[in-house]
N, C-alpha and C positions, 0 to 999 in steps of 0.2 A: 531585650537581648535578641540579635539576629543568630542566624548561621553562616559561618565563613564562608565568602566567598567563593573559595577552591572549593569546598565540599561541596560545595552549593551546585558551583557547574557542576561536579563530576555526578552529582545525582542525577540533575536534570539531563545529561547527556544517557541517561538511562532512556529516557523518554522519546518513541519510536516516532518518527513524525514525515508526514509526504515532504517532497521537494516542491516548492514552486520555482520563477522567475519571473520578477517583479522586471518590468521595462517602460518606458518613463521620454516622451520626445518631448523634450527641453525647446527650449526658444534657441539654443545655440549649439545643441548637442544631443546623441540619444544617448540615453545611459541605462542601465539595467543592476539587477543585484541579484545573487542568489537568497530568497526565503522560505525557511520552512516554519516560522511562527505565522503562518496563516490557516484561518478560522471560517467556515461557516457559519454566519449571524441570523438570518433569517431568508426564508422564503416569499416571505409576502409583507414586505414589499423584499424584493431581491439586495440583501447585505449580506457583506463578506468584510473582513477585518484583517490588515497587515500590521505586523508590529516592524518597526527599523529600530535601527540602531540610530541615539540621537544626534549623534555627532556624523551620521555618514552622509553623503553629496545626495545621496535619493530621498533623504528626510528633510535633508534643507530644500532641496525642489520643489517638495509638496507641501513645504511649509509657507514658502513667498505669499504674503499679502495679496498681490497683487492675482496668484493663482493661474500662473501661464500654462503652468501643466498639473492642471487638474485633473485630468486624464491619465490613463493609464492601463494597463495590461498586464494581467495573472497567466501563467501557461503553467498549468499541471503537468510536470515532469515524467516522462515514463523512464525505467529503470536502462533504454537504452542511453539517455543520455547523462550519463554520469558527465565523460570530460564537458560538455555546456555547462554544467554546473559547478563543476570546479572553476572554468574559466570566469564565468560570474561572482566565484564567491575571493578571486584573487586579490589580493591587496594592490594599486598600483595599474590595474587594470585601463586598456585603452578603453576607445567609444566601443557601445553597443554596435555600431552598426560593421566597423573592425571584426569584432567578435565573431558575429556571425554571417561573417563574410562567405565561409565555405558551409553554411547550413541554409538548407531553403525553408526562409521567411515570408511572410507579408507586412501591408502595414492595415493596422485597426481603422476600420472607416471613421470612429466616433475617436479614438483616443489619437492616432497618428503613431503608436506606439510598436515596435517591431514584433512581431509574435511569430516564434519559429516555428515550425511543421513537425510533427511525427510526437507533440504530448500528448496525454491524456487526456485533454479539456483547455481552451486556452477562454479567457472572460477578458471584459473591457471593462472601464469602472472608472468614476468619478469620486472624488474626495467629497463625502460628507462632514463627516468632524475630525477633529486633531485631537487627541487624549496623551501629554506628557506624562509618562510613567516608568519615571524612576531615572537610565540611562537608556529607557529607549521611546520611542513615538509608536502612538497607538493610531493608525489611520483606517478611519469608519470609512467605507465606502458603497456607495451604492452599485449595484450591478447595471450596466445599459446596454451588453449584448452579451450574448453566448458565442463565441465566433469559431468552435468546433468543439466538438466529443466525440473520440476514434471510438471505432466499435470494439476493440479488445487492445490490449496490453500491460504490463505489469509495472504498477508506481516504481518511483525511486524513493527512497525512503532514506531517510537519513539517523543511524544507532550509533553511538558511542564517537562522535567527530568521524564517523564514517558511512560509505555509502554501501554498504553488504548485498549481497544479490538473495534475492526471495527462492524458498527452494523449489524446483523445478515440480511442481507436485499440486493437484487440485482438493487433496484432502486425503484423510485415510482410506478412505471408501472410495476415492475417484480412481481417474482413467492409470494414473501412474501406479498407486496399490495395486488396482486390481493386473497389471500388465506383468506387474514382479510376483503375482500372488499366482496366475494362469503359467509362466513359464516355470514355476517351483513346485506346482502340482504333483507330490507323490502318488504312487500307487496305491489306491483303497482298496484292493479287487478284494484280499483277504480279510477286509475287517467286517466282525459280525454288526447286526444290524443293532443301534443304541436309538434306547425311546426318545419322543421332545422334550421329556419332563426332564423331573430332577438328576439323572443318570447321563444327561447330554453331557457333561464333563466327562465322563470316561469315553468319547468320544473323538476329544481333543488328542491331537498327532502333535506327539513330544516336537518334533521337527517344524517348530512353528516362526513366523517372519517378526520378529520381534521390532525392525522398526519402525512399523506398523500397527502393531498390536494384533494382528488378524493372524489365525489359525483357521488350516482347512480340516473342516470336518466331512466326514461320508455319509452321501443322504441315499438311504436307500429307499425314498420313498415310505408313505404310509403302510403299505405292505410289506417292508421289509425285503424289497426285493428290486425295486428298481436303478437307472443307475446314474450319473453324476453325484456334481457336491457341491457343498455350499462352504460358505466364509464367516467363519464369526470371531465379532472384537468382544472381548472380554475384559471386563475392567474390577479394580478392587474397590471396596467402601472401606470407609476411615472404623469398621467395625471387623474388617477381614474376610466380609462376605463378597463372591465373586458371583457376579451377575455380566448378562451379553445378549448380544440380538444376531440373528443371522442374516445373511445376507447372499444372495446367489451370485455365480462367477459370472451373471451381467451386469452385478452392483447392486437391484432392489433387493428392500428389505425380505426379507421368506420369513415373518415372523416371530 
């Protein structure tokens, strides 16, 4: 007994995954596809793993006997280029070289393959094995260059048949917390001094950034007297007990 197909995609479309673009210079033509069933296989020796669709023109490419474009080019999408990726994932779609006609590319010294500017990692790569599996192609391939890694920028990721934007934010505790947590800073000046120990919850100022999780507390120092504050996340156990760590309004922990 399997599971229905519909179900089937609609689960797997759950499944949060990078964008690549597979692109491919054919003996007559260059062609490309939007993929995000690609896999890192090993580092030593250098494999990566594309899955296609078996029926698609970039599966019959890399399928020829004869092996004309066995080469090839992966670029790791960053989240600015969503329309590149819609354009590649279009049905009906002209040449690759069409495509990206208004975006600056190069070509792969090893593959011949078009690889555009501004992803996150673009790799070159030869066909090692073919693996038919099911309606799609499994193509093993070995890595033969690295041909860039940007020093910063955010994947495109592809959730539910869509491309969502990553939210603008380094973590709870990063630059964006703490920016919303420094401009909402109430006034402590009246609050009496609360020990480290067990009694630091009555310390907690009801007017907290919930989403976040971070509440400012007043540290008046070991003496009871000093002055700034610090930030603590506070979390609950599946038993109801509320535990947290502090953290100062530069981000390190204050233990």
């Amino acid at each position: 007994m399997t599971a229905p197909a519909a179900a089937l995609a609609d689960a797997l479309s759950a499944w949060a995954a990078g964008v690549t673009l597979v692109t491919i210079a054919d003996d007559r033509d260059d062609i490309g596809t939007t993929v995000s069933a690609f896999c890192p296989v090993s580092l030593d020796p250098p494999i990566v793993l594309i899955s296609l669709a078996a029926g698609s023109y970039p599966a019959e490419v890399l399928s020829r006997p004869s092996l004309p474009a066995a080469g090839f080019a992966v670029t790791l999408l960053s989240a600015s280029q969503k329309m590149l990726a819609g354009r590649f994932a279009a049905e009906g779609r002209p040449s690759a070289r069409l495509l990206l006609d208004d975006v600056p590319h190069t070509r792969g010294e090893l593959s011949g393959a078009l690889i555009p500017s501004g992803g996150l990692a673009a790799l070159e790569c030869t066909v090692a094995r073919r693996v038919p599996a099911g309606d799609h192609l499994l193509v093993i391939s070995a890595v033969t260059s690295v041909v860039y890694v940007a020093e910063a920028g955010e994947p495109l990721i592809r959730f539910r048949a869509r491309y969502p934007a990553l939210p603008a934010t380094d973590g709870p505790f990063g630059a964006a917390a703490t920016a919303t947590a420094t401009a909402t800073v109430p006034d402590l000046s009246g609050y009496k001094h609360q020990d480290r120990g067990a009694s630091a919850l009555a310390g907690v100022i009801t007017k907290d950034l919930p989403a976040y999780g971070v509440f400012p507390l007043r540290d008046h120092g070991a003496g009871g007297g000093g002055g700034g504050y610090q930030w603590s996340r506070w979390t609950t156990s599946a038993k109801g007990r509320r535990s947290g760590r502090r953290i100062s309004s530069s981000g390190r922990s204050a233990g």
